[in-house]
C-alpha positions as semicolon CSV with decimal commas, in nm:
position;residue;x (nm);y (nm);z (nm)
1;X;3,623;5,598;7,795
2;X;3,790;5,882;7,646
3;X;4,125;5,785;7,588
4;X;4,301;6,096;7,827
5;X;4,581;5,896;7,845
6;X;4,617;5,736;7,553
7;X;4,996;5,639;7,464
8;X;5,123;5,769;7,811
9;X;5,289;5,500;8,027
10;X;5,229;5,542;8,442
11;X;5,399;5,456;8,750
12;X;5,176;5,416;9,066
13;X;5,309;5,339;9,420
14;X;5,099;5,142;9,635
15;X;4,851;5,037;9,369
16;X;4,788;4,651;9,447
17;X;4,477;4,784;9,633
18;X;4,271;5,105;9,784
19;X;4,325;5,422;9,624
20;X;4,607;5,332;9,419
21;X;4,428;5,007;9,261
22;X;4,150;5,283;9,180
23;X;4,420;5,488;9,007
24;X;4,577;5,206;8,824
25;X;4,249;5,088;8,704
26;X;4,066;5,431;8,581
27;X;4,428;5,539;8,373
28;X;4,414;5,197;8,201
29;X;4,066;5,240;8,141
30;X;4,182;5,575;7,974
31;X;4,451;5,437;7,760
32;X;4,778;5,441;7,971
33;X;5,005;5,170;8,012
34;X;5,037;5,160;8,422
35;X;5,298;4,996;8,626
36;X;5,115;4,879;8,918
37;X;5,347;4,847;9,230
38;X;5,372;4,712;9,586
39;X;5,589;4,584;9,832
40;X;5,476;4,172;9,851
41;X;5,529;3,956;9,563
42;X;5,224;3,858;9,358
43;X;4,997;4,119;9,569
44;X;4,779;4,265;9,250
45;X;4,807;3,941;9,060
46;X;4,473;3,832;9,081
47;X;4,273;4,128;9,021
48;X;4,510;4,217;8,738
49;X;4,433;3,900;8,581
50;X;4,070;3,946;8,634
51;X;4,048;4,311;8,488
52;X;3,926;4,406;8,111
53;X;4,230;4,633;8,106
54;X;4,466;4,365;8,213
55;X;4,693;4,386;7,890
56;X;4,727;4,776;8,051
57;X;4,833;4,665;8,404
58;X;5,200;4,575;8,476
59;X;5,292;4,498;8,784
60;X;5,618;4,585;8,938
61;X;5,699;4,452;9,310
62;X;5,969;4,648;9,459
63;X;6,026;4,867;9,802
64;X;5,985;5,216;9,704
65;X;6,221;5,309;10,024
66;X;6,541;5,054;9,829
67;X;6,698;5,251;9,599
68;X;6,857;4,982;9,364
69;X;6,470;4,813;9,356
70;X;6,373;5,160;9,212
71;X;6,658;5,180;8,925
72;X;6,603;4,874;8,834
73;X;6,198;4,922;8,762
74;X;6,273;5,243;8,618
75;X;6,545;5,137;8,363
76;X;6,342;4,830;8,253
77;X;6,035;5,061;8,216
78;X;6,233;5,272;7,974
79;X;6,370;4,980;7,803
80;X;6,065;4,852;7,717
81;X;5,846;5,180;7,652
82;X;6,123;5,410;7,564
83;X;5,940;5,702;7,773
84;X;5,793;5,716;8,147
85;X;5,486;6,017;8,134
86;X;5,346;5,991;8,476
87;X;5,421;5,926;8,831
88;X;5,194;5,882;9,133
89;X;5,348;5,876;9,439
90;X;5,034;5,684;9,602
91;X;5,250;5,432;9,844
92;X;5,254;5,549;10,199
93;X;5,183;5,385;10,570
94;X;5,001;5,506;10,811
95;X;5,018;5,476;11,257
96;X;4,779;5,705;11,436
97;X;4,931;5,754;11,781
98;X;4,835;5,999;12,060
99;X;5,099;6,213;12,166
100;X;5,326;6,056;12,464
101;X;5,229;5,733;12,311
102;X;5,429;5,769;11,968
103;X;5,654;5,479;11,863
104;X;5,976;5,573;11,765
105;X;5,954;5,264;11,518
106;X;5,631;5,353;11,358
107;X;5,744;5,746;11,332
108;X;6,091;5,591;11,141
109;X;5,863;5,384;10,926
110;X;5,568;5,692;10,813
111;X;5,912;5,885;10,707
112;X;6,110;5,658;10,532
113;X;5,776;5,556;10,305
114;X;5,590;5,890;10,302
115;X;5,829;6,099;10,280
116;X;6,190;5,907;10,195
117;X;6,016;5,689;9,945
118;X;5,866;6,007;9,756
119;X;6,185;6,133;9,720
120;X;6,358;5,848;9,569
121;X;6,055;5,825;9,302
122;X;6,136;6,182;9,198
123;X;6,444;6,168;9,172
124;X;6,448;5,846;8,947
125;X;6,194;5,900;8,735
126;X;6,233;6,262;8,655
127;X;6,565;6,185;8,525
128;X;6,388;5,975;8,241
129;X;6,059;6,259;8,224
130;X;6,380;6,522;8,179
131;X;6,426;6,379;7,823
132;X;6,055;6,328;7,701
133;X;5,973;6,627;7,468
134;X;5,630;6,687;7,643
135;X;5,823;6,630;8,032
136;X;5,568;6,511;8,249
137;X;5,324;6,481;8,496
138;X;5,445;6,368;8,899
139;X;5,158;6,354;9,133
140;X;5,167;6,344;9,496
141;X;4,945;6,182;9,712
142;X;4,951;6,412;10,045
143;X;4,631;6,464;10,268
144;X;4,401;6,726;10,430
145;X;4,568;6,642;10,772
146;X;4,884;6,767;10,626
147;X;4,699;7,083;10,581
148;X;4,500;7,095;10,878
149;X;4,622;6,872;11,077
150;X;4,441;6,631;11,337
151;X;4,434;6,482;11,669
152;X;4,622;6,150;11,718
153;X;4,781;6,206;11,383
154;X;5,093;6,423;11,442
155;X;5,345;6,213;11,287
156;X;5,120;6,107;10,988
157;X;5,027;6,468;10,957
158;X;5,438;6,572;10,941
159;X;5,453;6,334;10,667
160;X;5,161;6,436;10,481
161;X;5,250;6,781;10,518
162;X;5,604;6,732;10,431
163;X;5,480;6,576;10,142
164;X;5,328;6,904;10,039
165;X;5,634;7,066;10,098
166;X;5,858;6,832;9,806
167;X;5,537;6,880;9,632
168;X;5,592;7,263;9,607
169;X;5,928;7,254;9,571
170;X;6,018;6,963;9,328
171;X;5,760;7,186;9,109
172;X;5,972;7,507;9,106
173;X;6,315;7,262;9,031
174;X;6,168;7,109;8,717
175;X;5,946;7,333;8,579
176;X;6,234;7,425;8,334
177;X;6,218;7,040;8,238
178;X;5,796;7,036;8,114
179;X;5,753;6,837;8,444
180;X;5,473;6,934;8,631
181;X;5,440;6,838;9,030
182;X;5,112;6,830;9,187
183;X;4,935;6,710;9,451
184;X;4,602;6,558;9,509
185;X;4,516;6,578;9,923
186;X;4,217;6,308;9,971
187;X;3,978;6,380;10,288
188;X;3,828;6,097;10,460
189;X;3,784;5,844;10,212
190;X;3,640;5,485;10,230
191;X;3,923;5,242;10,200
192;X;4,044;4,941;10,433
193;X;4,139;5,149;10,710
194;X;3,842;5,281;10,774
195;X;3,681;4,951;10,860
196;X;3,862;4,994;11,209
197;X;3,751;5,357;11,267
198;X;3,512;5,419;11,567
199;X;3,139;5,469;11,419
200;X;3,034;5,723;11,618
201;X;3,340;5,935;11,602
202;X;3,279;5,883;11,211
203;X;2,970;5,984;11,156
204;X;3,062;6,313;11,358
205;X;3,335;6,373;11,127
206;X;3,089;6,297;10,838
207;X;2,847;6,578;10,924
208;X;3,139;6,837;10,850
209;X;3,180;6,655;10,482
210;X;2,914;6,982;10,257
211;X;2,821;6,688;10,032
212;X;2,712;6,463;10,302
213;X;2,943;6,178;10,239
214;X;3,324;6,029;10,262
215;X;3,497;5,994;9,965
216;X;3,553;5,672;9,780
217;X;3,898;5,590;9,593
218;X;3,714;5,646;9,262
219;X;3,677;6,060;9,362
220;X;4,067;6,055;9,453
221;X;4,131;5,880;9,094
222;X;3,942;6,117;8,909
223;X;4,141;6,413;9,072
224;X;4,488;6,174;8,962
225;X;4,334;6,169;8,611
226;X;4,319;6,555;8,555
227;X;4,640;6,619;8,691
228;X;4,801;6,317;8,446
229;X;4,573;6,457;8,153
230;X;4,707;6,749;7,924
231;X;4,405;6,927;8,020
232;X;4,599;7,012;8,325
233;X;4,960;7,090;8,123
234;X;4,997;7,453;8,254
235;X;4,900;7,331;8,660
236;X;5,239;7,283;8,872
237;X;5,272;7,291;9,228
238;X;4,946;7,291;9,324
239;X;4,750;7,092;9,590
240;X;4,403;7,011;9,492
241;X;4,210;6,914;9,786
242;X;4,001;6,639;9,759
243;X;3,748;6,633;10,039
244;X;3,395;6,692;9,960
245;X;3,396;7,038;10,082
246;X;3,485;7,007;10,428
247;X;3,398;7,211;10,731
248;X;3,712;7,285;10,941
C-alpha cells in the first residue's frame, strides 16, 4: 500500500465488524495505528488476531454513549502514542419503524448512539487533536437518508441527518484548531443488515444506483481514507456522498 497514513494513530467506533472493520482494516493497511472499538468484550478478537496488520489493530471495548469509558480510552491512547490524528465516528444503531408504529425505546436508543455518542467522541478527542501541531482529521459517518430521507426510516433519518448537522458545525468550531470535520454519507451498502431486506424491494432500489450496484464497506473505507489522508488537509465540513450515483 501506500503508506497515507503512515505514523497517524486512529480511533474507529463500531469497527469489530461491517463498515467500520473495513475502515479499521484499509488504515492499518496504510500505516495507521487504529483503535478498533465496540461495545461487547472480545468482539474483534479473532479477526484481529487473524489479520496481516494485526500489530496495527488495537482494540478498545467501551460504550461510546458512557462518558468515563470514553476518557479513559482516550487518556490511555495518548499515554501510549502521545498524539490521537483521526477519529471516525462509525458506531451507530439502527430501527426502521413505520410511522404510528415507532418505539419510544428504539427512538431513545438511535439518539443516544447516533447522535449522543458522536458528541461525546468530539468532544474527547478533539481536546487531545487541539494540541497536535498538524490538528486533525474527525470523520462522521452520516447517510443519504439523512439527506433525503426515506420511508419507514424517520427516526434513523433524524439521526443521520442530525449527524450532518454536528458535522457542519463542529467544523466551523475547530477549524481555528487544524481539525478538520467531515462526513462520509454511505448509500445502500452490503453489510449484515441487508441480509434481512426484502429482495424485491431491493432490487427496485438497485435500479436507481447509475453504476448498477450497492456499495460494499470497502467503497465507504476508501471515502474514510481520503478524508484521514493529508491529501484532503484543506476539506472541512463537507459531506461526501457515497452512493454510486443515485437517482432520487
Amino acid at each position: 500500500m501506500s503508506g497515507l497514513l503512515n505514523n497517524k494513530i486512529c480511533i474507529i467506533t463500531g469497527s469489530t465488524r461491517g463498515i467500520g472493520k473495513e475502515i479499521a482494516l484499509l488504515f492499518a493497511q496504510e500505516g495507521a495505528e487504529v483503535v478498533v472499538n465496540g461495545s461487547t468484550l472480545g468482539s474483534a478478537d479473532d479477526w484481529i488476531n487473524n489479520s496481516i496488520q494485526k500489530e496495527r489493530l488495537h482494540p478498545y471495548y467501551f460504550d461510546i454513549t458512557d462518558t468515563k469509558a470514553i476518557h479513559n480510552c482516550i487518556m490511555d491512547v495518548k499515554k501510549k502514542y502521545g498524539h490521537i490524528d483521526v477519529l471516525v465516528n462509525n458506531a451507530a444503531v439502527e430501527f426502521n419503524e413505520l410511522i404510528g408504529m415507532i418505539s419510544y425505546e428504539n427512538m431513545m436508543k438511535m439518539f443516544k448512539v447516533n447522535v449522543f455518542g458522536t458528541i461525546e467522541m468530539i468532544q474527547a478527542v478533539s481536546r487531545v487533536m487541539s494540541r497536535n501541531a498538524n490538528g486533525g482529521s474527525i470523520i462522521n459517518i452520516s447517510s443519504m437518508v439523512g439527506l433525503r430521507g426515506n420511508p419507514g426510516q424517520l427516526v434513523y433519518s433524524a439521526t443521520k441527518g442530525a449527524v450532518i448537522a454536528i458535522t457542519k458545525s463542529a467544523a466551523k468550531e475547530l477549524a481555528c484548531k487544524g481539525i478538520r470535520v467531515n462526513s462520509i454519507a454511505p448509500g445502500l451498502t452490503q453489510t449484515e443488515m441487508m441480509e434481512q431486506a426484502d429482495f424485491e424491494k431491493l432490487q427496485g432500489r438497485i435500479k436507481n444506483i447509475c453504476m448498477g450496484r450497492i456499495a460494499q464497506p470497502k467503497d465507504i473505507a476508501g471515502g474514510c481514507l481520503l478524508l484521514a489522508s493529508d491529501y484532503a488537509e484543506y476539506i472541512s465540513g463537507q459531506v461526501l456522498p457515497v452512493d454510486g450515483c443515485t437517482i432520487i
